[in-house]
C-alpha positions in Angstrom: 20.6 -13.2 7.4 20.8 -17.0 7.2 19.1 -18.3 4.6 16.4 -20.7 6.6 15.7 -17.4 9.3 14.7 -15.9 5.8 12.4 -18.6 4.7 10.9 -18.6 7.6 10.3 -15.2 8.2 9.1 -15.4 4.1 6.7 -18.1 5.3 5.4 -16.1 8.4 5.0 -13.0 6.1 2.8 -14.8 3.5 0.3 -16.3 6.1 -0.3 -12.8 7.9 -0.8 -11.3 4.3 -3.0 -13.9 3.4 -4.7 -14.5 7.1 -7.5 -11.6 5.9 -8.3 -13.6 2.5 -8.9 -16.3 4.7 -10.8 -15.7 7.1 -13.4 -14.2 4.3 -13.1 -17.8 3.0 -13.9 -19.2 6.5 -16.9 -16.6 6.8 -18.2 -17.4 3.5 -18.0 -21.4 4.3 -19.6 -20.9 7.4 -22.4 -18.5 6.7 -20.5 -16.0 9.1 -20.2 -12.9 7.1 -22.7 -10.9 8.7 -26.5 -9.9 7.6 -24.7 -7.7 4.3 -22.0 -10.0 3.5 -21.1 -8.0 0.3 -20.6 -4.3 2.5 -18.5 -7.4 5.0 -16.4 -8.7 1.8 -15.9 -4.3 0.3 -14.9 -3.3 3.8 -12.2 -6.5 4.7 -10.7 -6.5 1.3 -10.4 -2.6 1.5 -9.1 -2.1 4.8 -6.2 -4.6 4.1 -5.3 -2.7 1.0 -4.6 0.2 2.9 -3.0 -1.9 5.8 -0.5 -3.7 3.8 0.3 -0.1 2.3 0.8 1.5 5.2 3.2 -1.5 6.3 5.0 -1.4 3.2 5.6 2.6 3.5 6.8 1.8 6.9 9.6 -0.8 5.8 12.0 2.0 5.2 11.5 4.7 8.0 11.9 1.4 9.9 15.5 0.2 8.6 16.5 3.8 9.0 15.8 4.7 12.4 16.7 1.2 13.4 19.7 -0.5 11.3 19.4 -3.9 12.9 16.1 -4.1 11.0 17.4 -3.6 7.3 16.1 -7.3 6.7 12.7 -5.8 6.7 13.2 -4.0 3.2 13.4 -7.5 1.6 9.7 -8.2 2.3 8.7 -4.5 1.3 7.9 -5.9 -2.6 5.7 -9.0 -1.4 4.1 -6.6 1.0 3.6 -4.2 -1.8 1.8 -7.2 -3.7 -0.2 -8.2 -1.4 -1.7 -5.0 -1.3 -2.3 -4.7 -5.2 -3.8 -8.7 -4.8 -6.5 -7.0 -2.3 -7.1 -4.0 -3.7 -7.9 -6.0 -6.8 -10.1 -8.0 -4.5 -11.4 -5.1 -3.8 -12.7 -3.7 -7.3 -13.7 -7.2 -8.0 -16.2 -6.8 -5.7 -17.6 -3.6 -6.8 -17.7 -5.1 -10.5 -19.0 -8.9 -9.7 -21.3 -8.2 -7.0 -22.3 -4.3 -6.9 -22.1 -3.6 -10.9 -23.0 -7.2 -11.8 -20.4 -6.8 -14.6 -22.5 -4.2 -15.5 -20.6 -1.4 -18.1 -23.2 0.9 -18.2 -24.0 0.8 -14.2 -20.2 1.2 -13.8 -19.6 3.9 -15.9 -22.6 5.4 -14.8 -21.0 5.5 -10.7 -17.5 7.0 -12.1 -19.3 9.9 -13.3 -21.8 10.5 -10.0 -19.9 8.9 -7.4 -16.4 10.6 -6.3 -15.4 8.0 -4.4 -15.4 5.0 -6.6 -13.6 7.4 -9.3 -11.2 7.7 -6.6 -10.8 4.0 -6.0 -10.2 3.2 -9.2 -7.5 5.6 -9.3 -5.5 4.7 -7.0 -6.2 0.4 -8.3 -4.5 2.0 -11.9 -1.7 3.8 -9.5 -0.8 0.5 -8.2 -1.3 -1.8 -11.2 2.4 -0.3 -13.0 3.8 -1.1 -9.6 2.4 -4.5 -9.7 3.4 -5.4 -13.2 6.9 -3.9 -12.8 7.7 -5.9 -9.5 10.1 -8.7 -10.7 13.8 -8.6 -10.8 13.7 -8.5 -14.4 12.0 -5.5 -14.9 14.6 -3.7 -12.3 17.0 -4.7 -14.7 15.1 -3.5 -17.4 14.1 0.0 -16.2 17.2 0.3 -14.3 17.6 1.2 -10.9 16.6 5.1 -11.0 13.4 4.7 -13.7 12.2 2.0 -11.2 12.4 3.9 -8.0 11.1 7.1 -9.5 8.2 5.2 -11.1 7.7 3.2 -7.8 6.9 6.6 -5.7 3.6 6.7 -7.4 2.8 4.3 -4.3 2.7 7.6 -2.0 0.0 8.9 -4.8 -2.0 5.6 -4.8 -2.1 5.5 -0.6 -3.3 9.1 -0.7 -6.5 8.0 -3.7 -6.7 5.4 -1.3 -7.0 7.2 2.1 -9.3 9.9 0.1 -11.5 6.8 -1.3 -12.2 5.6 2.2 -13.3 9.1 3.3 -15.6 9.5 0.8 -17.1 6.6 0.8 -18.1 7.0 4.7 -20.4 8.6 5.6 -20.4 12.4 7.3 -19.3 12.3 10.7 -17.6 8.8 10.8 -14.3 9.0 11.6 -12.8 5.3 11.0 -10.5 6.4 8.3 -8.6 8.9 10.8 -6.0 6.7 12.0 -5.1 5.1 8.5 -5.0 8.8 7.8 -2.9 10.0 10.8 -0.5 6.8 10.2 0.1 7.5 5.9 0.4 10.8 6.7 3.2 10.3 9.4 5.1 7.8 6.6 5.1 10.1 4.0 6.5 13.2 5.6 9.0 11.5 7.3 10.3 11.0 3.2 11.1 14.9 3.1 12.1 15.2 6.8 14.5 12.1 6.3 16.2 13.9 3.6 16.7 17.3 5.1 18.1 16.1 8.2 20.6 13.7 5.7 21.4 16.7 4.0 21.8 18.8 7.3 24.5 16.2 8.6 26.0 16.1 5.2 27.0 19.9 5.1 28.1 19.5 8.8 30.3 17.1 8.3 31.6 18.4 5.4 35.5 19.4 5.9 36.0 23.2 4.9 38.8 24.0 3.0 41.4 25.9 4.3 41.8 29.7 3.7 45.0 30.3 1.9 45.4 26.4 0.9 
């Protein structure tokens, strides 16, 4: 890939991840955010956390079924990031404007409320991920530590999925299709590597009887 198709394509990547963030900003400015703009601000910063995951899980079944798009993996760690940046967002909100930095509230809601335990575990899945992102600490960790740490991603988009269904209520099924699309991603891992496996052992040359 030339190097200015990969700037732009780095440019066009950073204003759709930060198009979401935005347009809070614009609804904020503009007294636009609804007649609960805190449930507005929870839901936006949410939904794009599990959005940008599901995009980032989808970089590599991408590149595999179709080669021509192995560019895609390079944008897989800024995707990645973006989605720890709103998921942070995200518990900002709970603390700042549900909690009111509030220890005792907060703590109080981890113990009774399953779904903000929930969130919060996938936000600690993610922050390793986060803080291990740079090219140094590839180096660091080497290659196998890093990828093997890194597939705590599929743990944190399950917390997450989970987290949304709780926190709906009974009957409402808005988190299905987030649910149906992880879900897809993440079994296609094992399937991937069965069928690699499969052609692997086909291909394989027997050896000859008798030499």
């Amino acid at each position: 890939m030339k190097r200015s198709t990969h700037l732009l394509l780095k440019t066009l990547t950073w204003i759709a991840c930060v198009w979401p963030l935005g347009r809070l900003i614009w609804g904020a400015a503009t007294n636009h955010l609804g007649a609960d703009p805190t449930a507005t601000i929870t839901f936006a910063t949410g939904s794009t956390t599990l959005n940008l995951l599901t995009i980032s899980l989808a970089l590599t079944p991408a590149r595999r079924l179709i080669p021509e798009l192995s560019w895609l993996v390079k944008f897989r760690r800024l995707v990645g990031l973006f989605a720890f940046f709103y998921a942070t967002l995200h518990l900002a909100t709970y603390v700042a404007l549900y909690a009111g930095f509030d220890l005792h509230a907060m703590a109080a809601d981890i113990a009774k409320r399953r779904f903000i335990t929930m969130g919060l575990t996938a936000w600690l899945l993610l922050l390793p991920l986060a803080a291990t992102s740079t090219t140094w600490a590839i180096r660091k960790m080497g290659g196998k530590r890093w990828n093997r740490l890194h597939k705590l991603v599929y743990l944190a988009a399950v917390c997450g999925v989970i987290h949304y269904w709780w926190q709906v209520k009974p009957g409402v099924l808005t988190p299905l299709s987030i649910t149906i699309t992880l879900a897809l991603l993440l079994a296609s891992r094992p399937v991937w590597s069965l069928w690699q496996k499969r052609l692997r052992n086909r291909n394989a040359v027997p050896t000859a009887a008798g030499g």
